[in-house]
C-alpha atoms as an extended CHARMM CRD file, in Angstrom:
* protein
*
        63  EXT
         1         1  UNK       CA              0.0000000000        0.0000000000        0.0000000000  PROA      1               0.0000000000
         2         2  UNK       CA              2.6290000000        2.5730000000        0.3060000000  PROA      2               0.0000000000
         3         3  UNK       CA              4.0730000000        2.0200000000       -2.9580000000  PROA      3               0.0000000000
         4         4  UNK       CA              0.8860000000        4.3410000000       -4.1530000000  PROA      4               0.0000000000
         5         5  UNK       CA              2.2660000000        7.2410000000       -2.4170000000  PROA      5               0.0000000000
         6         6  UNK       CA              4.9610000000        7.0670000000       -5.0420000000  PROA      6               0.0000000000
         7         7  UNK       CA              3.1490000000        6.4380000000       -7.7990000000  PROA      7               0.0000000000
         8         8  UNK       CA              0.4430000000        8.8530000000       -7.6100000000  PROA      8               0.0000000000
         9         9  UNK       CA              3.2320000000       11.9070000000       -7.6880000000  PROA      9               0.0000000000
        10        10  UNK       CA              5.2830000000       10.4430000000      -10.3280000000  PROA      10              0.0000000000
        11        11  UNK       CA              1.6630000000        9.4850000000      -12.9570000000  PROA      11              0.0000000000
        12        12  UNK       CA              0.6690000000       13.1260000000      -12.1940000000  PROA      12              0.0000000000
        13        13  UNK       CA              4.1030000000       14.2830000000      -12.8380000000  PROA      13              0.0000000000
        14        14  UNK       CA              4.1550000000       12.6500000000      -16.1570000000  PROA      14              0.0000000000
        15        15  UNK       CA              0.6810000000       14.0660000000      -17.0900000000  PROA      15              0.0000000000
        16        16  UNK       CA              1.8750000000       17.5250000000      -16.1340000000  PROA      16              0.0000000000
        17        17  UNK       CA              4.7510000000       16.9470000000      -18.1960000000  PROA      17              0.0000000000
        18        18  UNK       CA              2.1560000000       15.5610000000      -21.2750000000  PROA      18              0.0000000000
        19        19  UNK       CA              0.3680000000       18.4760000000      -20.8560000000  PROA      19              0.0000000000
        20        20  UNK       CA              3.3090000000       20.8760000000      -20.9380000000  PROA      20              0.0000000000
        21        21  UNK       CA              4.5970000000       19.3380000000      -24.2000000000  PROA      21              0.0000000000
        22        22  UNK       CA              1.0940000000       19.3730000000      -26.1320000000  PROA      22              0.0000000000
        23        23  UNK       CA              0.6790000000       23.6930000000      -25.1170000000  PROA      23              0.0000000000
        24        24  UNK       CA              4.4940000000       24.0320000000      -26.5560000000  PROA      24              0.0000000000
        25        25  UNK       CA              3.3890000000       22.2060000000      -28.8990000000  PROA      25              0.0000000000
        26        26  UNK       CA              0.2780000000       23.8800000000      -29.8730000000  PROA      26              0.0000000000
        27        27  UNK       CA              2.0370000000       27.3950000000      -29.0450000000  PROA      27              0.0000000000
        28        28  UNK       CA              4.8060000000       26.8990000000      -31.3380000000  PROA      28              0.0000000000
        29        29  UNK       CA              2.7300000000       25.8250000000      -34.5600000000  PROA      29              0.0000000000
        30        30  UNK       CA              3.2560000000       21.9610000000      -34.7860000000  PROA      30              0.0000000000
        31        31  UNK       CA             -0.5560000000       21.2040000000      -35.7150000000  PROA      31              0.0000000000
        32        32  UNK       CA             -0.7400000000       24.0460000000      -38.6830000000  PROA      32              0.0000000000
        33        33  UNK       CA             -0.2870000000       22.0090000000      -41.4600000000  PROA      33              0.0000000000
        34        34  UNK       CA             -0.9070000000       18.5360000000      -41.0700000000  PROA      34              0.0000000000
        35        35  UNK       CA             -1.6390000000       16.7610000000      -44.2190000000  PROA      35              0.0000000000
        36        36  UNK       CA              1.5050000000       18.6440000000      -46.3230000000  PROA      36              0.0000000000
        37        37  UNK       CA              4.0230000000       16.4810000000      -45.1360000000  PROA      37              0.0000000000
        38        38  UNK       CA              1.1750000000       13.4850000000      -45.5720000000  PROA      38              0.0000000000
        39        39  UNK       CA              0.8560000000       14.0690000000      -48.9750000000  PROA      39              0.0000000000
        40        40  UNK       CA              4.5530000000       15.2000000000      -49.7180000000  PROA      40              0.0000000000
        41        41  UNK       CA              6.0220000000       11.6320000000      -50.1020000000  PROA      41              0.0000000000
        42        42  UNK       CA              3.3540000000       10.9600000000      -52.8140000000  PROA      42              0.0000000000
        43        43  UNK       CA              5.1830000000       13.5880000000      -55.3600000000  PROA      43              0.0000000000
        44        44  UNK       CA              8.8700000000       13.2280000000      -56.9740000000  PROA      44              0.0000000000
        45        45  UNK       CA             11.2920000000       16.4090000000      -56.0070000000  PROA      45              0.0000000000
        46        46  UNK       CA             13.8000000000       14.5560000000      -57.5050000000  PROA      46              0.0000000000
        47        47  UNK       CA             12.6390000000       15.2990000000      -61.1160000000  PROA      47              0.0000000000
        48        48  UNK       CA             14.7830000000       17.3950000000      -63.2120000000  PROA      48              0.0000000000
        49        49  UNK       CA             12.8140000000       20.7350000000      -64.1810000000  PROA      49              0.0000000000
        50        50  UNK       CA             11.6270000000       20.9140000000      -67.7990000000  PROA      50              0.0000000000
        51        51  UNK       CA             14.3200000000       24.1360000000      -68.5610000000  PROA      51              0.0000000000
        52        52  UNK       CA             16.9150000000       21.5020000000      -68.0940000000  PROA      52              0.0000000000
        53        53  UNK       CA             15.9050000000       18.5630000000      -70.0760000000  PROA      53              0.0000000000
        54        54  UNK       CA             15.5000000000       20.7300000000      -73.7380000000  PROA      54              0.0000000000
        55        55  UNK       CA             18.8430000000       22.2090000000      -72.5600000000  PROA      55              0.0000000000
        56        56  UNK       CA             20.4800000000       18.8020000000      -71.4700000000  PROA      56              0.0000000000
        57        57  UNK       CA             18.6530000000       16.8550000000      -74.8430000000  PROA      57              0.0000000000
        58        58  UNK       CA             20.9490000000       16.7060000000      -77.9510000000  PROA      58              0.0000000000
        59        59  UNK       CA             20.1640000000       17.5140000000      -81.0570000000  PROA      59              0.0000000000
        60        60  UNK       CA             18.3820000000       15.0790000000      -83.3650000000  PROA      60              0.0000000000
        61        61  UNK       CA             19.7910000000       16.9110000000      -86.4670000000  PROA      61              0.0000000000
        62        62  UNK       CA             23.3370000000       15.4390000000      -85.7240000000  PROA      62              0.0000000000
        63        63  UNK       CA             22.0530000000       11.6450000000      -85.8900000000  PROA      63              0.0000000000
C-alpha cells in the first residue's frame, strides 16, 4: 500500500509533463499544417525541371 504514495506523484508528474509538451506544442505551430508532409512523399522532387531537359537533350539533327 505505500508504494501508491509514489506512484500517484510520479503518474501526475508525467501528465503535467504531457500536458506541458502538447501547449508548446500547440504554441509553437506543430498542428498548422498537417496533411503537407502526408501528402509530400506521394510527389517526386527529384525530377529534373523541364528548362533543363531541352537544354540537357541533344540535337536530333546530328544523328
Amino acid at each position: 500500500m505505500s508504494i501508491i504514495y509514489v506512484l500517484i506523484p510520479i503518474a501526475m508528474i508525467l501528465v503535467f509533463i504531457a500536458v506541458a509538451v502538447f501547449f508548446w506544442a500547440v504554441k509553437s505551430n506543430q498542428f498548422e499544417d498537417l496533411e503537407r508532409h502526408g501528402s509530400s512523399i506521394l510527389f517526386d522532387d527529384d525530377l529534373p525541371k523541364k528548362n533543363n531537359q531541352k537544354q540537357a537533350s541533344p540535337d536530333k539533327t546530328n544523328e
